[in-house]
C-alpha positions, -999 to +999 in steps of 0.1 A: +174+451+234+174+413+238+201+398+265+205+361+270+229+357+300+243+326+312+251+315+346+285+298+335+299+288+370+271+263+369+266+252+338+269+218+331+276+212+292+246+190+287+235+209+256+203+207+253+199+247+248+220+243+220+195+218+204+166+240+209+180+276+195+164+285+160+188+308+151+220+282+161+236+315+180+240+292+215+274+270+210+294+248+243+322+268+251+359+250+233+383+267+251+367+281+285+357+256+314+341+264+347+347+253+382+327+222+380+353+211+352+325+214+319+327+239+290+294+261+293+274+272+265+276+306+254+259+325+226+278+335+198+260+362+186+236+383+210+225+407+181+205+378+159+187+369+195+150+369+190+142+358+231+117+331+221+132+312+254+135+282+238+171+278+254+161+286+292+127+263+292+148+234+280+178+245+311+173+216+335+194+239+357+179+267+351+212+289+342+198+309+315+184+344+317+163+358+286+154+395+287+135+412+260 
């Protein structure tokens, strides 16, 4: 099964996995924030997934974990 995990704690908001996702499963958070004060981006729905990656090559911070 496909798994895209995010490192939330570190996350900074910027969005740019959001921009990337072809399916527009990966949304920033509205009402979670982490310790750094930013609402991370989490996926919405982990079934419709296809792992292309898109999401954690764009990551400057590398937060985001694809496994197929």
């Amino acid at each position: 099964m496909k798994k895209v995990s995010f490192a939330t704690d570190i996350c900074k908001g910027c969005g740019l996995c959001v921009s990337v996702c072809p399916k527009q499963i990966i949304v920033l958070a509205k009402d979670k924030i982490n310790k750094k004060g930013h609402s991370p981006a989490e996926i919405t729905d982990q079934e419709k997934c296809i792992a292309c990656a898109f999401c954690a090559t764009m990551c400057p911070d590398c937060v985001i974990t694809v496994e197929k």
